[in-house]
RODO-2510 file (C-alpha; in nm, 4 decimals, decimal comma):
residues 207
     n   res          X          Y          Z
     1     x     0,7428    -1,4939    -1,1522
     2     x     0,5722    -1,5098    -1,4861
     3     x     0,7032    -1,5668    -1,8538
     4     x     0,6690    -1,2083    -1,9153
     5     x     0,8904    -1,1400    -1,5876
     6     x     1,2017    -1,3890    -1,7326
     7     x     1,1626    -1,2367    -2,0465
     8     x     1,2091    -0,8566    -1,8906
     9     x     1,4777    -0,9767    -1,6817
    10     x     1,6410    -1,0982    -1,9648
    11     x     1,6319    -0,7806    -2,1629
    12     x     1,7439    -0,6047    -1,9215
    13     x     2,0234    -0,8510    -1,8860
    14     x     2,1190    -0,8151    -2,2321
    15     x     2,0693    -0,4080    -2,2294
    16     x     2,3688    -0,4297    -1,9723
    17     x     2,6002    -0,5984    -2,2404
    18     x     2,5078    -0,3423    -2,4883
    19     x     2,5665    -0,0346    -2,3167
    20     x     2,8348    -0,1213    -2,1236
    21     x     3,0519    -0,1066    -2,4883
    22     x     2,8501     0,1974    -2,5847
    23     x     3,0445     0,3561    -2,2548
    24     x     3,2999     0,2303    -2,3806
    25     x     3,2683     0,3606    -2,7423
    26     x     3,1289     0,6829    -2,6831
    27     x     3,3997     0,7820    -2,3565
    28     x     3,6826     0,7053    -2,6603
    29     x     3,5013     0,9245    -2,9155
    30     x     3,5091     1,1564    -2,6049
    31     x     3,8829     1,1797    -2,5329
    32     x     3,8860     1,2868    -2,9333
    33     x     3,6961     1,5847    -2,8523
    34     x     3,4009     1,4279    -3,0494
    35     x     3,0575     1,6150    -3,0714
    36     x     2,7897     1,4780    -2,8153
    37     x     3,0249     1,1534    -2,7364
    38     x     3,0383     1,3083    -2,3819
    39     x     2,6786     1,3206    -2,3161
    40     x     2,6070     1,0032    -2,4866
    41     x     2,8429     0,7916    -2,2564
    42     x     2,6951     0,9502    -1,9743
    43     x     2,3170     0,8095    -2,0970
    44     x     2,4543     0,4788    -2,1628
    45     x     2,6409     0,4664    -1,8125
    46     x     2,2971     0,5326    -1,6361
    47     x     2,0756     0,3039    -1,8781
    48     x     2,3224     0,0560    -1,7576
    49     x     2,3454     0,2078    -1,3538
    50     x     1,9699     0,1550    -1,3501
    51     x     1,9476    -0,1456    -1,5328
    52     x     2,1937    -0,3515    -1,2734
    53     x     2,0217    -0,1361    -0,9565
    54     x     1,7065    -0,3034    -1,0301
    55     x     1,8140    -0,6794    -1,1465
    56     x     2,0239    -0,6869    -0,8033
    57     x     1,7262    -0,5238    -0,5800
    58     x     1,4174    -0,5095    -0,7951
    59     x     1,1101    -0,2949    -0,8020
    60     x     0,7820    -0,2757    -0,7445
    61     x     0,7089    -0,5390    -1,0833
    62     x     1,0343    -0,7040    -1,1158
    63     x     1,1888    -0,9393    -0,8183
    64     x     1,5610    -0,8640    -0,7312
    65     x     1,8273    -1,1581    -0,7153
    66     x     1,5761    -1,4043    -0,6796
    67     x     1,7464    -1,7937    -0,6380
    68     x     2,0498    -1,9674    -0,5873
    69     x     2,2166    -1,9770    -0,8834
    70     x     2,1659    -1,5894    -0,9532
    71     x     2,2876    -1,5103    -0,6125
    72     x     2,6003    -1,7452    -0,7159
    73     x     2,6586    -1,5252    -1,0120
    74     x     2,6123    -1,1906    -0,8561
    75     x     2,7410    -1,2831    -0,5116
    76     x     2,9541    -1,5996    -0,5750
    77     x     3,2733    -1,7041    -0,6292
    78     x     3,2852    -1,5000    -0,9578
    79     x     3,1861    -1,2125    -0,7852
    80     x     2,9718    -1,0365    -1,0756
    81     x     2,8101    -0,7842    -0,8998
    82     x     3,1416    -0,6313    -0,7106
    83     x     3,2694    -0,5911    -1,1116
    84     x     3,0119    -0,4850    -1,2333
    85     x     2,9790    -0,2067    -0,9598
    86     x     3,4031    -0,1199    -1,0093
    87     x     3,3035    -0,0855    -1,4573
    88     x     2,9981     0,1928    -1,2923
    89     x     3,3030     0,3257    -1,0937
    90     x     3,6045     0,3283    -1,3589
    91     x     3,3630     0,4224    -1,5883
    92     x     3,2099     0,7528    -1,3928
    93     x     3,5554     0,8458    -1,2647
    94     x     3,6761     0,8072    -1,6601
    95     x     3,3967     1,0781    -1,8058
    96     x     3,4552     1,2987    -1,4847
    97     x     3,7971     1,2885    -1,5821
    98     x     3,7418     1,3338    -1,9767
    99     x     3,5045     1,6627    -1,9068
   100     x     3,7708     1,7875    -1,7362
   101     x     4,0656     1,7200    -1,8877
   102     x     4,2131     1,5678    -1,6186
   103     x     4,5693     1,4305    -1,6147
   104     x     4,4311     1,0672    -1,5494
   105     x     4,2170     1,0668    -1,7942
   106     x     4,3924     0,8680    -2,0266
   107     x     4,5042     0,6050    -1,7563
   108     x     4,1397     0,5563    -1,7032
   109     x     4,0553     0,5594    -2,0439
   110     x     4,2749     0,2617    -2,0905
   111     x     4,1640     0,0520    -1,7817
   112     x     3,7984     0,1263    -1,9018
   113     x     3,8425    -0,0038    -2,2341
   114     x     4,0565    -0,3023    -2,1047
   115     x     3,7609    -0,4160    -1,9101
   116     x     3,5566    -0,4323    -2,2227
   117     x     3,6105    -0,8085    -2,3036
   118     x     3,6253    -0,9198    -1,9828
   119     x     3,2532    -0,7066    -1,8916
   120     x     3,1413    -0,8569    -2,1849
   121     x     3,2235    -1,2041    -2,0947
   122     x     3,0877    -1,1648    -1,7859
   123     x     2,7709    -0,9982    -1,9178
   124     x     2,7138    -1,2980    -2,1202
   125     x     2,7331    -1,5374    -1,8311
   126     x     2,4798    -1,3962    -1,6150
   127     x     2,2272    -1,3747    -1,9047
   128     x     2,2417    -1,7008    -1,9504
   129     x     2,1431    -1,7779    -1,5684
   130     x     1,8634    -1,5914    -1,6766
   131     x     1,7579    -1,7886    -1,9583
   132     x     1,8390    -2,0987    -1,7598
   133     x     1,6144    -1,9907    -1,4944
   134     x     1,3416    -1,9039    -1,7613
   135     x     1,4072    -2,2675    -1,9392
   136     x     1,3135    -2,4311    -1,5794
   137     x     1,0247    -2,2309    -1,5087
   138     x     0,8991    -2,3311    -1,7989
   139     x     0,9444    -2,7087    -1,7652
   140     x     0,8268    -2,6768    -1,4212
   141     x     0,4867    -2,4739    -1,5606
   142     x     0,4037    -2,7669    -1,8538
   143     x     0,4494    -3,0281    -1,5608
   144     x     0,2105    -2,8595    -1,3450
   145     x    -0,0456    -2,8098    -1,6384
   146     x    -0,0321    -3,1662    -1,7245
   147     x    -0,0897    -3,2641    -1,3535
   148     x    -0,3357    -3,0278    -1,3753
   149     x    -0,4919    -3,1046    -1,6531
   150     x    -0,4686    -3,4937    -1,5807
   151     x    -0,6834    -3,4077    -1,2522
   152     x    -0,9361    -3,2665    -1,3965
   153     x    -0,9740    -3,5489    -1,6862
   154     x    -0,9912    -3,7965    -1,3745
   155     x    -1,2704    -3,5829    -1,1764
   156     x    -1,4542    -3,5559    -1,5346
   157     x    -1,4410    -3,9234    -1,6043
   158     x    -1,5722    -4,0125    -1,2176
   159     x    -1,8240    -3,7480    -1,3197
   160     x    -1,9132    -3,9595    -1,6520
   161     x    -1,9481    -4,2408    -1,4139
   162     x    -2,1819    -4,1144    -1,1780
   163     x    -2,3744    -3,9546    -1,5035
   164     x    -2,4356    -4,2776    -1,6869
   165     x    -2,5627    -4,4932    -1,3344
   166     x    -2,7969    -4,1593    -1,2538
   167     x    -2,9420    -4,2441    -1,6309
   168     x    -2,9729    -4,5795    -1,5246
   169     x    -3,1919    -4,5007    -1,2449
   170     x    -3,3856    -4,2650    -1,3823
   171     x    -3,4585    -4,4994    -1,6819
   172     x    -3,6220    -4,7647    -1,4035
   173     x    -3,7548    -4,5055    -1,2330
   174     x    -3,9833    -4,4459    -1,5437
   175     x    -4,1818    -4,0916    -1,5598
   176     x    -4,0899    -3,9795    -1,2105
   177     x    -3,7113    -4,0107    -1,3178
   178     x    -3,7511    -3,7924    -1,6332
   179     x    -3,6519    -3,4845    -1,4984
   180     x    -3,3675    -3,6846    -1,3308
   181     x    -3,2683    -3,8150    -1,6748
   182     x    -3,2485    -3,4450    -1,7827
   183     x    -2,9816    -3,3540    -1,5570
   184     x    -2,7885    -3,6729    -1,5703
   185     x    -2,7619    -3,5605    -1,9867
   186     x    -2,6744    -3,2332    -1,8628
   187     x    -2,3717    -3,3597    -1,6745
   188     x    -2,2652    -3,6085    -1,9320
   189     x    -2,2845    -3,3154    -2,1675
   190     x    -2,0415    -3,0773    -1,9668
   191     x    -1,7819    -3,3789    -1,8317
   192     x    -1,7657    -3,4335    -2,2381
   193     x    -1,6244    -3,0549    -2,2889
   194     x    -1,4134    -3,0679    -1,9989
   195     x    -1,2611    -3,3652    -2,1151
   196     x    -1,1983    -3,1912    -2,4885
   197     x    -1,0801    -2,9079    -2,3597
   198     x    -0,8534    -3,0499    -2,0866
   199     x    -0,6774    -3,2830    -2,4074
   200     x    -0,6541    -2,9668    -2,6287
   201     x    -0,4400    -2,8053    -2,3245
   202     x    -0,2593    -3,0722    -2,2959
   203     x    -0,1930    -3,1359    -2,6448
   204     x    -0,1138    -2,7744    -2,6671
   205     x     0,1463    -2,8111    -2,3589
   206     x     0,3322    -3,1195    -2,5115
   207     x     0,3560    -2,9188    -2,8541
***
């Protein structure tokens, strides 16, 4: 996963909470006989169908319930993704029901919008799993950059090492060492930009 990937997942997340109360809203307007509420809580119902589908099994970009602690929210104790699946259900059986004036439609108008708060709650907790996960991916990427980083400063100052004592040599070696001495600048040279450029990423990390 990437910081882009959290960051969709998130959304996505988050779109849930919204249009789960724009079902909500628009399948009220609906039992009013309002223009277009029909059709609108029927595209909020699958922008939030499609939504769950892939945060539970993913797609070809996006991973599906991915660790522990998402599988916990989804498939845990608190059992988020059977509720979430029975708000898709009240909800689809509640605009079926609307469109055709059915006699329960106002018994599942009322369970629907009784399960807003409680959705919404919900909603809320599993987004913040997300962020949680995205807060320890990025700890975990800024400690492997600075491991990183602090390899690369301790190859470059070996380097430095083995540049100076090759400048040495050539020195005593006198004119058949110049061209040695040429490279041995040459290496000094690049070990000095790897080592400015390895503390600017790690200043930039720690910032």
């Amino acid at each position: 996963a990437s910081g882009e990937i959290y960051g969709t997942l998130i959304n996505l997340s988050g779109r849930r909470r919204v249009t789960s109360q724009r079902v909500i809203l628009f399948a009220v307007l609906a039992s009013i006989s309002h223009e277009g509420a029909l059709a609108e809580a029927q595209s909020a119902l699958e922008i939030l169908s499609e939504a769950h589908k892939i945060l539970i099994e993913g797609n070809r970009s996006l991973p599906g319930v991915f660790s522990e602690q998402l599988h916990a929210a989804y498939f845990g104790p608190s059992q988020g993704h059977q509720k979430i699946a029975g708000f898709i259900s009240l909800a689809q059986q509640t605009i079926k029901a609307i469109s055709l004036n059915a006699k329960d439609a106002l018994a599942l108008l009322n369970q629907l919008v009784a399960s807003a708060n409680p959705m919404l709650a919900l909603f809320n907790q599993i987004t913040l799993v997300y962020e949680e996960e995205l807060n320890r991916y990025t700890e975990k990427s800024k400690r492997q950059t600075i491991e990183l980083m602090s390899n690369i400063q301790s190859i470059s100052k070996e380097a430095s090492i083995v540049s100076v004592n090759a400048q040495i040599i050539a020195a005593h070696a006198g004119g058949a060492g110049r061209e040695f001495s040429v490279v041995a600048r040459a290496l000094s040279d690049i070990t000095g930009r790897i080592d400015l450029l390895a503390f600017k990423a790690l200043k930039n990390v720690a910032a």
